[in-house]
C-alpha positions, 0 to 999 in steps of 0.5 A, a space after each residue: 071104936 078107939 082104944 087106947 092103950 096104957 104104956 103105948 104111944 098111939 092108938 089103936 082103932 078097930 074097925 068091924 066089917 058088918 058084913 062079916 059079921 052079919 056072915 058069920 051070925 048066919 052061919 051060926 043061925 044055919 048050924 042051930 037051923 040044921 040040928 032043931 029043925 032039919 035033923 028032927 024030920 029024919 028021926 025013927 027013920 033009916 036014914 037018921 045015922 046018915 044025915 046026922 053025921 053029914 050035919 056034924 061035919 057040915 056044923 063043924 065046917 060052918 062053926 069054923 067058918 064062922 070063927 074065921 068070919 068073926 076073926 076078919 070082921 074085926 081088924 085092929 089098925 095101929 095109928 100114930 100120934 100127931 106128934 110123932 112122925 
């Protein structure tokens, strides 16, 4: 993908990691996983207060994981011109 900026010499190409990017999807669909499929089998027992809370840090890990993923996925690279040297 190219884009051009307005006032600036040059070009700015961004280049995507799918690799990152398919990371930083899985990561996301594993915090959804943990809190639709996998806290709901401990419910009305004992352990429920327990294993929530080790979900909402494990989450809060895995979101900020993703965000780091999603960050170095996507890496801009400034090009000169032809004409310039």
């Amino acid at each position: 993908m190219v884009l051009i900026r307005p006032g600036k010499v040059g070009m700015i190409k961004i280049k995507i990691n799918f690799f990152n990017l398919i990371a930083a999807v899985c990561s996301l669909l594993l915090v959804v996983y943990a809190w639709t499929m996998f806290l709901p089998m401990f419910e009305g027992l004992t352990q429920y207060s327990e294993v929530r809370n080790i979900i909402i840090v494990l989450s809060l890990l895995l979101l900020a994981v993703s965000i780091l993923q999603f960050y170095v996925a996507f890496r801009k690279e400034e090009t000169k011109p032809k004409d310039q040297s």
